[in-house]
ZADO-319700 format. One line per 2 residues: number of its first residue (from 1); their letters; for each residue x, y, z of N, C-alpha, C. Coordinates in steps of 0.001 Angstrom, whole numbers. Each point is the difference from the previous one (the first is absolute). Layout:
N
NUM	A	X,Y,Z,X,Y,Z,X,Y,Z; ...
***
This chain:
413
1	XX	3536,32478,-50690,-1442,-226,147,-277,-1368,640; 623,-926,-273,18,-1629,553,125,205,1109
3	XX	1003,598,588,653,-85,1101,-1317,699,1447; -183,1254,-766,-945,493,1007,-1212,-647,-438
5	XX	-700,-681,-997,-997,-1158,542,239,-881,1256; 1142,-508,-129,-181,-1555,564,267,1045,1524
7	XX	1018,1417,210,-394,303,1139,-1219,251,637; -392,502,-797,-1580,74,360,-793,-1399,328
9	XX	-80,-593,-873,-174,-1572,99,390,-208,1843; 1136,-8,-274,297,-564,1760,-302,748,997
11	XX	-530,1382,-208,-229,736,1280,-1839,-519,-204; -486,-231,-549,-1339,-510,-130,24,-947,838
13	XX	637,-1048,-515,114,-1273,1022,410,-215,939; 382,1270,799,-59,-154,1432,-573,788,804
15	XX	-450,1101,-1069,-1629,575,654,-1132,-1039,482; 225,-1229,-1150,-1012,-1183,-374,7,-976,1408
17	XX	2040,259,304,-669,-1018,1166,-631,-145,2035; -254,-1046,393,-238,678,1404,756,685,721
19	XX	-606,1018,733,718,903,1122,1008,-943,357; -287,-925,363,208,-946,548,1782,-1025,-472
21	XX	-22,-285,-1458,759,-484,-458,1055,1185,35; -365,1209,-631,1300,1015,115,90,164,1266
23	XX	-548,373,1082,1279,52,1498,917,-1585,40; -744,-1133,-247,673,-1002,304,1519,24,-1015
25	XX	-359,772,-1447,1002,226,-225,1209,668,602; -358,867,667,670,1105,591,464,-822,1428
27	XX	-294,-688,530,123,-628,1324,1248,-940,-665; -240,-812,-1121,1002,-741,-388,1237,706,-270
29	XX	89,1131,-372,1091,1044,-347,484,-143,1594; -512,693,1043,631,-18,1076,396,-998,460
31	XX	-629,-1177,-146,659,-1382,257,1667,-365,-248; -204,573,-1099,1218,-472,-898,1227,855,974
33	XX	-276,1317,-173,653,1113,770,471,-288,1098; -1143,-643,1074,336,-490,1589,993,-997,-330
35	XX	-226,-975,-391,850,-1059,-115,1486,454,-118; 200,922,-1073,957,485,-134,1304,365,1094
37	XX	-882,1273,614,78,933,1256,-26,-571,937; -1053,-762,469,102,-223,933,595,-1485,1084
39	XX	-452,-927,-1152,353,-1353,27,1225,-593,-374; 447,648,-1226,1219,-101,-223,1439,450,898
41	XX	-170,1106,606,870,94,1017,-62,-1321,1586; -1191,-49,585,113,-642,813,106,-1747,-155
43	XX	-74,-128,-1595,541,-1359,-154,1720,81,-232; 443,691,-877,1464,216,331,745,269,1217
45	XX	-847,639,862,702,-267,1469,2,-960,917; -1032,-993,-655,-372,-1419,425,910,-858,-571
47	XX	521,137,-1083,953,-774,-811,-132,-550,-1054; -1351,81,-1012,-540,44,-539,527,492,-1393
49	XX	540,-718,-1014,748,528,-1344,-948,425,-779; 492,726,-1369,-1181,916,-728,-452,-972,-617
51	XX	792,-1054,-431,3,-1235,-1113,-1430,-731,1247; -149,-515,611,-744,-264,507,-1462,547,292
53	XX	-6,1472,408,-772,869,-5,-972,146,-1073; 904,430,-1154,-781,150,-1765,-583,-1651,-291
55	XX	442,-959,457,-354,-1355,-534,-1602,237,654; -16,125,1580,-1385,-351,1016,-695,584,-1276
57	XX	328,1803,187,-1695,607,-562,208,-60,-1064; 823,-443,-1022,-555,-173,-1569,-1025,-143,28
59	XX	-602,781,-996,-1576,-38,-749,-1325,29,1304; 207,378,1181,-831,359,1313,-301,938,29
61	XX	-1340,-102,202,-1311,822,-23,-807,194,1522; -460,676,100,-486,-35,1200,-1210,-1180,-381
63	XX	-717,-714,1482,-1012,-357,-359,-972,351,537; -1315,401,-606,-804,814,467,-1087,-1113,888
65	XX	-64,-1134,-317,-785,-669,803,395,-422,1213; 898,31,654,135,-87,930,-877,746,1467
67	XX	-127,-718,1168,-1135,805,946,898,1410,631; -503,453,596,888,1536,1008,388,659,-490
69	XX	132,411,-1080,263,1025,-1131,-187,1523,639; 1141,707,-256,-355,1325,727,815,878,-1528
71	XX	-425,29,-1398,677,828,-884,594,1326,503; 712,371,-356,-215,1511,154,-782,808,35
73	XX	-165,1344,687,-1232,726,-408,-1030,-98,1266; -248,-1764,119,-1009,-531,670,59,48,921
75	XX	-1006,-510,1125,-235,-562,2041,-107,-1333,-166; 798,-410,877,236,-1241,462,-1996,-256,465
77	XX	-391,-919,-197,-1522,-588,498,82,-1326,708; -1016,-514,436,-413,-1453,560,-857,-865,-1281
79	XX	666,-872,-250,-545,-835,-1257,-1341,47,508; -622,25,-1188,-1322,-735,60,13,-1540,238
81	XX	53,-544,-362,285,-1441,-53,1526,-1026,680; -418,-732,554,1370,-1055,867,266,-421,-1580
83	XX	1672,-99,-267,478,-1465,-986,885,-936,487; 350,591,1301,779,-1155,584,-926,-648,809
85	XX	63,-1573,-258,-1011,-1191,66,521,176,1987; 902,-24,441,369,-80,1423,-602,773,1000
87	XX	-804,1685,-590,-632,783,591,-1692,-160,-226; -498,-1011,-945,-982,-75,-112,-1348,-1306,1362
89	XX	-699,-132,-1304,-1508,-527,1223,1125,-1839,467; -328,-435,1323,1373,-1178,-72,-806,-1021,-200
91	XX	-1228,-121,-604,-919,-1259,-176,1033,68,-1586; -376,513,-780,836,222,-1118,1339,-746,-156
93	XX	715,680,1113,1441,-457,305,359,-1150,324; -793,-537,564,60,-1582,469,-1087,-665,-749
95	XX	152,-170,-1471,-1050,-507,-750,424,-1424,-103; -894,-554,-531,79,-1680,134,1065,-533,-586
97	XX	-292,650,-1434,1197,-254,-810,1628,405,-289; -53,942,1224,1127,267,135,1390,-707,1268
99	XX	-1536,-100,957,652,-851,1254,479,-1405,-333; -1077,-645,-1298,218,-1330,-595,1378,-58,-573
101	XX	-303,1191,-703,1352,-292,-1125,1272,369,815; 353,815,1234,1317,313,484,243,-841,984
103	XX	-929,-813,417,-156,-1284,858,699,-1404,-715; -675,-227,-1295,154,-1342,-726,1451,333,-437
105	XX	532,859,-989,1253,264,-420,969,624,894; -149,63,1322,925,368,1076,409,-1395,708
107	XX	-1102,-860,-9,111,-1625,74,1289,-438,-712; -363,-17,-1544,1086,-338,-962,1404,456,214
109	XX	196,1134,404,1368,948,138,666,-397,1116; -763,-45,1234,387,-760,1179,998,-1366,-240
111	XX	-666,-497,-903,778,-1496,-316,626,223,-711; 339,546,-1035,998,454,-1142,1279,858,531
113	XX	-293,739,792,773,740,1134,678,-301,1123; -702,-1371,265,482,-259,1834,1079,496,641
115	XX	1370,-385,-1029,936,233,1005,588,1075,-597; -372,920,-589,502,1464,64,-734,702,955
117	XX	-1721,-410,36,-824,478,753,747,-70,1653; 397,-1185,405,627,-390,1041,1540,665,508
119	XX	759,429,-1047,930,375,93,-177,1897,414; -844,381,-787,-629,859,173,-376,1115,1236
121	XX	-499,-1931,679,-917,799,1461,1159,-500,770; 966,-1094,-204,1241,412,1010,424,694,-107
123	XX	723,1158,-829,654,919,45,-940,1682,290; -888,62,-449,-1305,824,757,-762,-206,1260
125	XX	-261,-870,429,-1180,-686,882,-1256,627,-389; -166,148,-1474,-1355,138,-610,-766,-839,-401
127	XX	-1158,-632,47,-520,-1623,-251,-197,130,-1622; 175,-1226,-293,311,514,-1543,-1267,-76,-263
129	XX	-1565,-622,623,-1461,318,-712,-210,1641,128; 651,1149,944,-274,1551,-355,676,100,-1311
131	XX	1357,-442,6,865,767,-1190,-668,-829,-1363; -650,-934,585,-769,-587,-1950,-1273,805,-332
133	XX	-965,352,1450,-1085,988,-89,375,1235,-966; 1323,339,368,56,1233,-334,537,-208,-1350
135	XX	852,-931,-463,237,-1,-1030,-1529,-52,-1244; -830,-780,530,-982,-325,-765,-819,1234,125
137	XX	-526,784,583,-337,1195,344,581,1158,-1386; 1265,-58,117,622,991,-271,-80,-82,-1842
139	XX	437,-1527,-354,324,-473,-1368,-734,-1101,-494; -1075,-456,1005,-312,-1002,-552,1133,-1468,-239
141	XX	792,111,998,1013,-885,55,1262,256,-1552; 13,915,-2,631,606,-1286,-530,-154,-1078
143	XX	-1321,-510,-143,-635,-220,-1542,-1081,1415,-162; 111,1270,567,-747,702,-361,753,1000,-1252
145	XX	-905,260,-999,1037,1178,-549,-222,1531,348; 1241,595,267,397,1556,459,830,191,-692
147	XX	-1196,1103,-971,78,332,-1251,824,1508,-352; -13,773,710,236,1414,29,1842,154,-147
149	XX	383,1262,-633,852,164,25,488,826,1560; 1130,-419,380,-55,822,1845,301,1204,-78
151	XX	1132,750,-1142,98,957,-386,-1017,981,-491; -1179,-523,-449,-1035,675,-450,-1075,321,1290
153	XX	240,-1301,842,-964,277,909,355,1379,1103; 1311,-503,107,584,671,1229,165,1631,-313
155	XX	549,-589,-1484,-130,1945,-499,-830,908,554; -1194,-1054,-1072,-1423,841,418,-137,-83,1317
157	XX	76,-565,802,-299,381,1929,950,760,422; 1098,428,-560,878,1037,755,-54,1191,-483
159	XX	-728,318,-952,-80,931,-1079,-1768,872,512; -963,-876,143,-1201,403,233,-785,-980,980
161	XX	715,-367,1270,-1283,-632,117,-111,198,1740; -1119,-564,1005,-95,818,1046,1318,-344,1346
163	XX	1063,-578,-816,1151,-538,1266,812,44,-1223; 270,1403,-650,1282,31,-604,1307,-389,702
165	XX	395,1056,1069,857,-901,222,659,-1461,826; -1071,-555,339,423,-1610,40,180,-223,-1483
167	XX	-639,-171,-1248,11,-1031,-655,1735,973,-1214; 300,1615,560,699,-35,-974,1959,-427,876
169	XX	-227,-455,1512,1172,-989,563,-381,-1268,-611; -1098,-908,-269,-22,-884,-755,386,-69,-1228
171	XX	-107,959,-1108,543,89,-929,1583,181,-418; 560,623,1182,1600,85,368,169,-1361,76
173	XX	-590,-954,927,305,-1016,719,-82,-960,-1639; -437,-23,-996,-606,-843,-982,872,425,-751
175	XX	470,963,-274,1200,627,-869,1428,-878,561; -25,87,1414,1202,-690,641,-290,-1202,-355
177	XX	-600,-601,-130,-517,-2259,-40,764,160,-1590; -291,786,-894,257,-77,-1196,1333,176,-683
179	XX	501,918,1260,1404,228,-421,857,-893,737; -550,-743,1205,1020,-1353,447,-195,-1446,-1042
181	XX	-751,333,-764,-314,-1072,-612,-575,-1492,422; -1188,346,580,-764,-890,463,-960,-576,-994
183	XX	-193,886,-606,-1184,-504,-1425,61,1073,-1003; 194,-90,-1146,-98,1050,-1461,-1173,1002,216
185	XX	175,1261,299,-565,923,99,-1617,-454,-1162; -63,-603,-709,-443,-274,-1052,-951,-1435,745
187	XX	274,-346,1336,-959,-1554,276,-500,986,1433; 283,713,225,-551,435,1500,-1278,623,-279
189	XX	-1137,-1227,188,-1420,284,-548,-183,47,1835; -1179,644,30,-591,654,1441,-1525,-290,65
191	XX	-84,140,1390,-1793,115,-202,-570,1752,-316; -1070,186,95,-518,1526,-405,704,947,1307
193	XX	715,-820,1046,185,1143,1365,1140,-258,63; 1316,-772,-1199,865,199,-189,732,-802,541
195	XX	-197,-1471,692,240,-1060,913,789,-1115,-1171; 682,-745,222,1298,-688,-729,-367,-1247,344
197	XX	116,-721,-710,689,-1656,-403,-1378,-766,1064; 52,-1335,356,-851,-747,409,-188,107,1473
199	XX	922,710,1052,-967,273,1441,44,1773,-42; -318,352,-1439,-698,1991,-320,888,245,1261
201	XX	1291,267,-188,864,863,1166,-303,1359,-1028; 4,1365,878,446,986,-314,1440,236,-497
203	XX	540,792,-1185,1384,-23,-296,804,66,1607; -225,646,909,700,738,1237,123,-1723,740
205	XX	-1021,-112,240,-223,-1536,1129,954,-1095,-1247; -103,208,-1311,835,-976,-709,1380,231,492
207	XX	790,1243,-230,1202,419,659,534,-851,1191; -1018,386,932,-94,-363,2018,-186,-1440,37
209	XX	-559,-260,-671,-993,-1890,380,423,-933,-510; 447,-133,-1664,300,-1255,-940,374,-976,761
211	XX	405,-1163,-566,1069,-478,800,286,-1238,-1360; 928,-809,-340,528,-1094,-582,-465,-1334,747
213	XX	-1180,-599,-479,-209,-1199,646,366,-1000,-501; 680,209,-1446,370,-1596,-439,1641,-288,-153
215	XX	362,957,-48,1411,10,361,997,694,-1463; -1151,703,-303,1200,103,-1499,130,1289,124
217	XX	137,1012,1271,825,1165,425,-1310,1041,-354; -739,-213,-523,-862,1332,-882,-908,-413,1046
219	XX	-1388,1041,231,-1019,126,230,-981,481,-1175; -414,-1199,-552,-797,174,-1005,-2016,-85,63
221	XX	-307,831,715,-1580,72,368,-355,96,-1473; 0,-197,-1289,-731,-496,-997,191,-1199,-222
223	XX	638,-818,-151,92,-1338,-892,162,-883,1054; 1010,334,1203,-215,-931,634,-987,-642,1683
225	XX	-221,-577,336,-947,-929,976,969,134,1341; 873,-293,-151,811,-357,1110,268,1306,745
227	XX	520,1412,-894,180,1195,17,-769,935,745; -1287,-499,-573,-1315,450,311,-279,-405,1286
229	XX	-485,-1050,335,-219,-650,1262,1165,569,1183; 1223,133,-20,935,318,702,-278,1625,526
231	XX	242,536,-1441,-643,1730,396,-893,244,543; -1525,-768,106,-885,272,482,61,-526,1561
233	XX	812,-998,-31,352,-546,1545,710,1115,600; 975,533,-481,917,1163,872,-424,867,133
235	XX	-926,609,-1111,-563,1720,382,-1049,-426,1196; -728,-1335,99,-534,105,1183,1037,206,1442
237	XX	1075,-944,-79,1042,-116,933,118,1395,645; 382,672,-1199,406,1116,461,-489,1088,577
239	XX	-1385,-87,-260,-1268,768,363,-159,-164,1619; 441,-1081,706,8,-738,1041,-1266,-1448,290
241	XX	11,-527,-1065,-844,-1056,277,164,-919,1401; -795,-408,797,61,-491,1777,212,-1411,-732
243	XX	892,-1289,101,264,-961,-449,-807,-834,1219; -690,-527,-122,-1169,-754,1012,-1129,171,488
245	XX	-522,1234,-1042,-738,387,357,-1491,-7,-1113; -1393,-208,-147,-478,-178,-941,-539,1562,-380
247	XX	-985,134,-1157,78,1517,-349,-1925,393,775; -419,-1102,519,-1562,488,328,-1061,-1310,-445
249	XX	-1276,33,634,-505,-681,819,-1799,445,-730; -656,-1108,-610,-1144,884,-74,-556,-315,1352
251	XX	-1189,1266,777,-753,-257,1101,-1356,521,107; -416,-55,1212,-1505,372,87,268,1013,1073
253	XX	-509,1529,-420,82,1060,811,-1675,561,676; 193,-627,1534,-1143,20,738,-904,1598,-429
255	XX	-1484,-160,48,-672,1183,-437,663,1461,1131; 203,-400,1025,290,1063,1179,1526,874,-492
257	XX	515,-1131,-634,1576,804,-163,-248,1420,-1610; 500,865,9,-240,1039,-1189,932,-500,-828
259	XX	-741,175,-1534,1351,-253,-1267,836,1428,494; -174,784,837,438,1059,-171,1642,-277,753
261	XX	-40,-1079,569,1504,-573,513,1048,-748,-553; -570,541,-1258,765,-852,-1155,1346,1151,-352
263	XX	950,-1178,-741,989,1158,-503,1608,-463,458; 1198,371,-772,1299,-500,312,427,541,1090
265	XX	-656,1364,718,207,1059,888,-711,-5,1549; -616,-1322,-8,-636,-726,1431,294,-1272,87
267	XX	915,-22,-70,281,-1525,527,-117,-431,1471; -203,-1231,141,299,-516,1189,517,-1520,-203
269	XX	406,-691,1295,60,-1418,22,-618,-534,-863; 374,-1523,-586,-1379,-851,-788,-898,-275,1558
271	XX	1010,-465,984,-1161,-665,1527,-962,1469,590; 557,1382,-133,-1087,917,321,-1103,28,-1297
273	XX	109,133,-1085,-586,-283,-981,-1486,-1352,405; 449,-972,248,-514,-1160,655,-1156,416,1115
275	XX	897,395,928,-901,729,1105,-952,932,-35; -224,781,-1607,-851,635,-71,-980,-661,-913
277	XX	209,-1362,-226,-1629,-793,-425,601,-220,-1635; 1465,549,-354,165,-576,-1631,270,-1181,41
279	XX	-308,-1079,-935,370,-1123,-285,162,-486,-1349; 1191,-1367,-499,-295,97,-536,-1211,-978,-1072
281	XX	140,333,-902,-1301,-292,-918,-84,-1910,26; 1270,-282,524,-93,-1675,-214,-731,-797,1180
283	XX	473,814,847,78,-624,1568,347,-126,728; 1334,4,-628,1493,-864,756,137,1056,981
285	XX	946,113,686,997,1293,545,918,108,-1000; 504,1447,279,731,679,-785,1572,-663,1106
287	XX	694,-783,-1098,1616,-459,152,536,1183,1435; 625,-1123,892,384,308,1278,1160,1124,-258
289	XX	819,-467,-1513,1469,633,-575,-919,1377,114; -838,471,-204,-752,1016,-1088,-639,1036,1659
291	XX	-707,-222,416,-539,400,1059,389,1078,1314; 1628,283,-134,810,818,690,-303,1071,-797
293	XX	160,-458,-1425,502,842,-1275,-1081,1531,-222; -89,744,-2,-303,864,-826,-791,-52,-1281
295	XX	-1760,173,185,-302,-79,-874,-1459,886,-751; -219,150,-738,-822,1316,-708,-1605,-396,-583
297	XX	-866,1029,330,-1261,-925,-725,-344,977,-1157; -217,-803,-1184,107,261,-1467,-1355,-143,-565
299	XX	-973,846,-247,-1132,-80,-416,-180,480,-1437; 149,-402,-1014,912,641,-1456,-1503,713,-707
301	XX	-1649,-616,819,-1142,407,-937,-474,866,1623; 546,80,857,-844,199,1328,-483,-1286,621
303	XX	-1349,-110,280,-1113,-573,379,-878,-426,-1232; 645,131,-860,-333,-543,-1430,534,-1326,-417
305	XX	821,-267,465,1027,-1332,-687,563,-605,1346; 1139,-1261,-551,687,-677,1052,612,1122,841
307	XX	620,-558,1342,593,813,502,1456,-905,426; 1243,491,18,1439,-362,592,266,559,981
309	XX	936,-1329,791,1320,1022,1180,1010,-821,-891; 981,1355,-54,654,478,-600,1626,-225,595
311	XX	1230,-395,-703,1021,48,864,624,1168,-1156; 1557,248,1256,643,1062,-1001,327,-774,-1162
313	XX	345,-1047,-680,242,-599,-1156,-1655,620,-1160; -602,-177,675,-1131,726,-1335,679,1438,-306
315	XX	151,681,1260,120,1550,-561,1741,11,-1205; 530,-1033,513,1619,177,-732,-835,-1043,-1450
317	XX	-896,-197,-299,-465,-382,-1179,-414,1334,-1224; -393,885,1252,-813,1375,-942,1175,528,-185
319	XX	1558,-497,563,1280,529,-528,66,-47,-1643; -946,-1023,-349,130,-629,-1520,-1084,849,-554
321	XX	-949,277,255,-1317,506,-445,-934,670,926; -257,1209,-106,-719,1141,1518,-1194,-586,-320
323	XX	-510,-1123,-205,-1784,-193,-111,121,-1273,1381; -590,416,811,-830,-1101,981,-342,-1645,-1006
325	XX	-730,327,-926,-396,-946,-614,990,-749,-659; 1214,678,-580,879,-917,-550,885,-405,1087
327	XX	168,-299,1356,782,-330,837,-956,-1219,148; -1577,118,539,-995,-630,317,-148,-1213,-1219
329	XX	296,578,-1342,-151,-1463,-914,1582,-913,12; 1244,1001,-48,1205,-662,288,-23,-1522,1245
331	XX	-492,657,942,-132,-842,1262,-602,-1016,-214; -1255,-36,-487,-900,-1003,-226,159,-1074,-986
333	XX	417,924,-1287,635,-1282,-1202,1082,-870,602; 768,383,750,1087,-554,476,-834,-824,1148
335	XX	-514,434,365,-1001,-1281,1405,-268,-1178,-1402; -1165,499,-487,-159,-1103,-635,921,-530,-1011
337	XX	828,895,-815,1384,-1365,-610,629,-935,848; 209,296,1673,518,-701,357,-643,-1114,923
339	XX	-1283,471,856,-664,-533,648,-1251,-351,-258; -544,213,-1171,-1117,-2,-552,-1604,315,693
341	XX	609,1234,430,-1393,565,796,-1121,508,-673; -879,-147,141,-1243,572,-918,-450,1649,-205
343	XX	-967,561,-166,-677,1261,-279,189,213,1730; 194,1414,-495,-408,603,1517,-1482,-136,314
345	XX	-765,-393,1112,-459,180,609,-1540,736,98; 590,1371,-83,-1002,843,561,-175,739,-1431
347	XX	-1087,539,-610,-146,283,-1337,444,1657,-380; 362,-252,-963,39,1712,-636,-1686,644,-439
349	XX	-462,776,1137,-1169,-62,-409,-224,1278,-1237; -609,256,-893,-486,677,-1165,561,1777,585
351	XX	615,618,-1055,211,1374,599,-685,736,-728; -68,1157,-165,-570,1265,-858,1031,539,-926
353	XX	-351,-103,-568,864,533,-1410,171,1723,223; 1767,328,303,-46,1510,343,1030,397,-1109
355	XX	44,1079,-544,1516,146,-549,1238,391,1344; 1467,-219,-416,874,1037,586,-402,1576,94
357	XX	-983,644,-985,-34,1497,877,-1295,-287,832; -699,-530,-341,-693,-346,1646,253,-26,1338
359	XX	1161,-1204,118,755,106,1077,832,749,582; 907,774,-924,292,1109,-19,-788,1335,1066
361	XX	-1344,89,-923,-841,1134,410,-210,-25,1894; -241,-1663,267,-68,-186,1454,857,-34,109
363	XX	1581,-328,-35,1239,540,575,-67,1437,767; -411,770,-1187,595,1076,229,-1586,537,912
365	XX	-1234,-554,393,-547,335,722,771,-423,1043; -223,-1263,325,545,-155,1138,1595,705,1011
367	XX	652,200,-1073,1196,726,348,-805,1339,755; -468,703,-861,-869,933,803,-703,184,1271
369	XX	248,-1078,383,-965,-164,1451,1138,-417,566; 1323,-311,-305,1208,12,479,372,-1499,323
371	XX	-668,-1268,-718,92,-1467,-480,1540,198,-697; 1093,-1053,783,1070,32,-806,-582,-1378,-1449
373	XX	-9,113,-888,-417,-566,-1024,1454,-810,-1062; 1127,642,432,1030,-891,-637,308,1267,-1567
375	XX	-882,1072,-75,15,602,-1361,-1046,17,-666; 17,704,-710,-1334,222,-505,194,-894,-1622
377	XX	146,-1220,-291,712,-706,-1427,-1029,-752,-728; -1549,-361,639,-886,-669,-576,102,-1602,693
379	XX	1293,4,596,-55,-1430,288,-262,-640,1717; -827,-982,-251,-630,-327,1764,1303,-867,703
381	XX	786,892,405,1326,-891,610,-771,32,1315; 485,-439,1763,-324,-500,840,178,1282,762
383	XX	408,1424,-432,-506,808,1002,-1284,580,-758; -33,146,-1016,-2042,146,-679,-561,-697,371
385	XX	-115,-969,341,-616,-1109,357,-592,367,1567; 1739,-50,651,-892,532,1522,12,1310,294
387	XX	-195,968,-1191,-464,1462,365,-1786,37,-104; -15,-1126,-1327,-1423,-281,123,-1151,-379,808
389	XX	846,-1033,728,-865,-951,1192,-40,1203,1106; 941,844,70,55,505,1335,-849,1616,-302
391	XX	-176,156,-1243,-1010,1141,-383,-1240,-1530,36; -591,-313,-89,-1046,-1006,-11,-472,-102,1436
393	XX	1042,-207,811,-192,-179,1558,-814,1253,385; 1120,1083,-300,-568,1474,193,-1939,96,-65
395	XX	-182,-232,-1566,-971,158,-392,-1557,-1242,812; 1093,-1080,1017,-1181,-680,128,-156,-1080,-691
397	XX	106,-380,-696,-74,-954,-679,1013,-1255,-91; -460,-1124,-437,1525,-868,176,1046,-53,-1123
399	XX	1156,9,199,1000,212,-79,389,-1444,-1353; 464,599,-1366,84,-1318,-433,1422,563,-1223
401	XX	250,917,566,1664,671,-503,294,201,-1326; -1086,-183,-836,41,99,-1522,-729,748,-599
403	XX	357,250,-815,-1139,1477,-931,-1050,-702,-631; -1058,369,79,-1163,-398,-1084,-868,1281,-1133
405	XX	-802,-470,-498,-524,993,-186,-1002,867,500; -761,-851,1239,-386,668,666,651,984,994
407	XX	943,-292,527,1206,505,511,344,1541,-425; 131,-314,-1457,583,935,-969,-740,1389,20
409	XX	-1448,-347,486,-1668,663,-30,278,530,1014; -376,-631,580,261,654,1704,890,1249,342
411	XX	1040,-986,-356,1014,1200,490,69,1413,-278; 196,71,-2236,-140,958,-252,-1010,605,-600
413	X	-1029,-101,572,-1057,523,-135,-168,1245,545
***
């Protein structure tokens, strides 16, 4: 009689709970299962011991907060909402207090650093104010905390989320760091997208990139400075960074020229560039070294914000991060840690508040009218931008390469 109470008892209480909590139960069952099946083999063929394996996912759970989530069952969607700060409004991005603070304490590091910094860019020809940008960017000069377990993160992104498989070769790749013994399966804390130690390498780019900058044989991107700085110098190296070359230029783009000539995919000369009325924002001429060179015009708001020419060293920056904007703040912190240049210029003027399926929705108009748009992902990379201006042209109107909400009206109306 006890017995079939308390059964009863428990089939109550999960009548009791949300739809919701029992599939997630059921999703966690398969979790467990995949891992098994599926993960477990392709880490043993990686080299990957069981003793190692059972240590990562002890007591790992999926985590449900994470963004891109595609459970089972479900359709992959377009977030409602941006959470990566790099795809969002760039008045935001370049806030006062952020330019202050990666400016003033990139100062400090510079001097605390010199001659690793120096050693650094001899053996890279990377200037060591990019590789401190980026360090400070990335970690806050290693004082940020990245909190997440990588095993938990990566799980969950190879398991359910909308680029399973990139993030479940990252999870191979994080299984391998653990079994060479680079750090106790047990310290490899990550950010939420599964990024490692103080310049957020991906497990894979940790593999390819590390490097030993202080001499004690290891490549240690958590604890150590020297390590760090070095790795982040070589994965640029290797990317092909131009050694003499600077990464871009803020300027003034004459009313006659279209944002619609913007983009990594029209280049010309910096001196044809010149000839068509760009200049830049100081005065000067653009460096005689520079002027043969090959160079790109970068409008990151449209006709909304500053505008850049661009060298290939910006685009081997988005090697580190696919946002325009985080190449655009890399460059600049590093201007001013080293040269102490001021605010750009020309203002971020006020945008309209859209979500990602907004943008989205005009993606996929515009694709329709046969606008290559880059994808339909929510995000205004530099061919949305000039699918926009050049549907704008169409329509008559001037051309200012960015979505608004009037925009938004218009179109799909």
């Amino acid at each position: 009689m006890i017995l079939r109470f308390l059964v009863l008892v428990s089939a109550l209480c999960l009548l009791a709970q949300p739809a919701s909590a029992l599939n997630r139960a059921k999703v966690e069952r398969q979790f467990q299962t995949w891992l098994q099946q599926e993960i477990w083999p392709q880490a043993q063929a990686a080299g990957v011991s069981r003793r190692v394996f059972k240590t990562a996912f002890s007591g790992v759970t999926l985590n449900w907060d994470l963004p891109d989530l595609v459970p089972p069952g479900s359709k992959p969607r377009v977030p409602k909402e941006q959470r990566q700060a790099e795809f969002g409004a760039p008045a935001k991005y370049f806030s006062r207090g952020g330019l202050d603070g990666a400016t003033s304490v990139g100062r400090q590091m510079a001097r605390q650093h010199a001659s690793t910094l120096a050693r650094v860019e001899q053996v890279t020809g990377v200037p060591g104010r990019i590789i401190l940008a980026i360090w400070g960017r990335e970690s806050a000069y290693g004082r940020a905390k990245i909190p997440h377990n990588v095993f938990r993160v990566l799980g969950t992104k190879a398991f359910m989320s909308t680029r399973a498989p990139y993030f479940s070769a990252e999870l191979i790749a994080a299984l391998q760091i653990a079994e060479a013994g680079h750090v106790p399966a047990s310290r490899m804390k990550s950010s939420w997208a599964g990024a490692l130690g103080q310049p957020q390498f991906m497990p894979r780019n940790f593999l390819e990139y590390s490097r030993d900058g202080d001499g004690d044989q290891r490549a240690d991107i958590w604890r150590s400075e020297a390590d760090t700085l070095m790795s982040i110098g070589h994965f640029l190296a290797q990317h092909g960074w131009q050694s003499g070359r600077d990464w871009g230029f803020e300027v003034t783009v004459p009313d006659g020229l279209s944002c619609t000539e913007a983009g990594p995919d029209q280049g010309r000369s910096i001196a044809a560039w010149e000839d068509l009325g760009v200049k830049r924002i100081s005065g000067r001429a653009f460096p005689a070294a520079e002027r043969a060179g090959e160079g790109y015009l970068m409008m990151p708001a449209g006709r909304l914000g500053p505008a850049f020419l661009v060298t290939p060293n910006f685009y081997l920056l988005k090697d580190y991060n696919k946002s325009d904007l985080y190449a655009l703040f890399v460059g600049h912190v590093g201007d001013r840690i080293q040269f102490g240049v001021g605010d750009f210029s020309a203002r971020w003027q006020p945008l309209d508040r859209l979500y990602r399926s907004d943008i989205a929705a005009i993606q996929r108009h515009l694709e329709g009218l046969g606008h290559d748009v880059g994808g339909a992902d929510g995000l205004v990379g530099f061919k949305t931008r000039r699918a926009i201006g050049r549907w704008q042209q169409q329509q008559g109107s001037a051309s200012t390469c960015f979505p608004s909400a009037a925009l938004n009206s218009a179109m799909l109306r």
